[in-house]
C-alpha positions as CSV (number, residue, x, y, z in Angstrom):
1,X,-9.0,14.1,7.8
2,X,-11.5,13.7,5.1
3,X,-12.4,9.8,4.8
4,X,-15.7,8.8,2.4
5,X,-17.3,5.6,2.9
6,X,-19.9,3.8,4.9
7,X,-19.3,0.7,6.8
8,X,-16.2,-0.7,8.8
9,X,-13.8,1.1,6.6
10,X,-13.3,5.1,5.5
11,X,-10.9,5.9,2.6
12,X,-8.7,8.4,3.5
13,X,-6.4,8.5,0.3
14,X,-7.0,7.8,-3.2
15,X,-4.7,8.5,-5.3
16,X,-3.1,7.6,-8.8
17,X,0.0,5.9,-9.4
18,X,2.1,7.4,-12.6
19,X,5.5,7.0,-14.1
20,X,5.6,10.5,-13.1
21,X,4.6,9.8,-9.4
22,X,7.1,11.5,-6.8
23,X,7.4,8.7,-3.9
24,X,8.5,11.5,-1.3
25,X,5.4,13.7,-2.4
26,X,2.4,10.9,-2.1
27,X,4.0,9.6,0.7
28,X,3.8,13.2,2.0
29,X,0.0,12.7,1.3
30,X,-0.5,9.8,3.2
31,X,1.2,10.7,6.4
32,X,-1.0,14.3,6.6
33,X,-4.1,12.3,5.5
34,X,-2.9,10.1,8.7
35,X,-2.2,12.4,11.2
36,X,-4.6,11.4,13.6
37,X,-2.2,8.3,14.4
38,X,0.6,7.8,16.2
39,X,4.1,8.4,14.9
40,X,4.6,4.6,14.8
41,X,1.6,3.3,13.3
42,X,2.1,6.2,10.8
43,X,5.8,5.2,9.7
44,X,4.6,1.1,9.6
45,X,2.3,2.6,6.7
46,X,4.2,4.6,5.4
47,X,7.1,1.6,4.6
48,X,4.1,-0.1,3.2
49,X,3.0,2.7,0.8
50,X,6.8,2.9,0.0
51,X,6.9,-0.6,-1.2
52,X,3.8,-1.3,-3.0
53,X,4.0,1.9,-5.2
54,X,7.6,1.4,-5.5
55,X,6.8,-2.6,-6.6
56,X,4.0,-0.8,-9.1
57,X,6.6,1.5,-10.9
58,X,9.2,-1.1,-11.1
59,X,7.6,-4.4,-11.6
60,X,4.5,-3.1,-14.2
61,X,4.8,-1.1,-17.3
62,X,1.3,0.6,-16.8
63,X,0.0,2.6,-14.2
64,X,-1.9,2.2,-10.8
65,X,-3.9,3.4,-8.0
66,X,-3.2,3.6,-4.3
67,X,-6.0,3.6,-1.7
68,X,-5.5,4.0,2.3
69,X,-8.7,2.9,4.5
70,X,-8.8,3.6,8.1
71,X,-10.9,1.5,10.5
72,X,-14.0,2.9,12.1
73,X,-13.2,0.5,14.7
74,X,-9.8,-0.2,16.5
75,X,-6.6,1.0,15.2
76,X,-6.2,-0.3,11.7
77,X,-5.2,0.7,8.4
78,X,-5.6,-1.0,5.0
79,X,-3.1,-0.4,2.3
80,X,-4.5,-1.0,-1.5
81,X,-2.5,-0.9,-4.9
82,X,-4.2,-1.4,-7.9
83,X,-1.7,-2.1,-11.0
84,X,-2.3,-3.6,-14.6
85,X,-0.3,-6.6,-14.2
86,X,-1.3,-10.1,-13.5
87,X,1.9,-11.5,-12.0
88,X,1.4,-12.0,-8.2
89,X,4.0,-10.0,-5.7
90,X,6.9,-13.0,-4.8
91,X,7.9,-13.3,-1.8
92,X,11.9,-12.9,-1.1
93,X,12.9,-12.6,-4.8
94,X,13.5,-10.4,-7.6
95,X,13.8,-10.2,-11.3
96,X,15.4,-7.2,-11.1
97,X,18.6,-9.0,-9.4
98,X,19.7,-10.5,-6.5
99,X,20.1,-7.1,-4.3
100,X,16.3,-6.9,-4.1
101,X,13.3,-8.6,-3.5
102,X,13.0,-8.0,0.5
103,X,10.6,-6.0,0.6
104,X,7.5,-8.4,0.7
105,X,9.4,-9.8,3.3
106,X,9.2,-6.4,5.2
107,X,5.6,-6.1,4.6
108,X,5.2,-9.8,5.8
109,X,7.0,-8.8,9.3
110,X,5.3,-5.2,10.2
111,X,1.6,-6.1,8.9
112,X,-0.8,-8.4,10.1
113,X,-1.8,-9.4,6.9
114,X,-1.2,-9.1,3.0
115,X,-2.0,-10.7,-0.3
116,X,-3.0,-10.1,-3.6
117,X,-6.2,-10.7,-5.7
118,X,-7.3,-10.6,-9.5
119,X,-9.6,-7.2,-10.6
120,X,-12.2,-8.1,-12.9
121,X,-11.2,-6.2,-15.6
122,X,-7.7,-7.2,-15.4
123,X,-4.5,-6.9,-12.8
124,X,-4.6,-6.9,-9.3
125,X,-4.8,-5.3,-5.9
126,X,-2.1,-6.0,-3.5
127,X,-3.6,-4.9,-0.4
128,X,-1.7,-5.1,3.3
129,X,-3.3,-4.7,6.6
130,X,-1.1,-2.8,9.3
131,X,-2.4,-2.9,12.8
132,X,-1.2,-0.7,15.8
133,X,1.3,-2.0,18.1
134,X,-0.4,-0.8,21.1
């Protein structure tokens, strides 16, 4: 695993978000940078990563960035998506009709944490904070 960093947290991915972006290839990328979990922990990520890309391509016209952290300490991991839009993630709705819109509710139940906060030159990161079930 290559990780860069000092402090609590190591990034382990870093990677942009396109209209071009292949969802089955980064998350490909994510689980091998993640290997060193379990096969659990890995697929609770993994749904995450789906998600907040998938919420970037659909919900934004621009592009993004996804960043995966792993904890020096304990068994955590920190999702981060960067996109160019202001609008805040909603929580159990959708403007793209009423078959969608569950899946900050997902993130809500598997992770021990999410939210979303402004980047100073504009947008926002969506970050989510999935913890092992151990």
């Amino acid at each position: 695993m290559t990780t860069t960093g000092e402090g609590l947290w190591s990034t382990v991915t870093d990677l942009p978000i396109e209209r071009s972006t292949v969802l089955s290839a980064l998350r490909g990328h994510v689980q091998s940078a993640l290997r060193v979990l379990s096969e659990d922990h890995r697929y609770d990520v993994l749904l995450v990563v789906t998600e907040l890309v998938s919420n970037v391509l659909d919900h934004t016209t621009g592009d993004g960035r996804l960043r995966v952290l792993l904890s020096r300490v304990g068994c955590q991991v920190a999702v981060e998506v960067d996109d160019c839009s202001a609008q805040q993630p909603v929580y159990g709705e959708s403007r793209l009709g009423g078959h969608r819109g569950r899946g900050m509710v997902m993130i809500d139940n598997i992770t021990h944490a999410w939210g979303a906060r402004p980047r100073a030159g504009g947008g926002k990161t969506v970050y989510a904070l999935v913890w092992c079930a151990e």
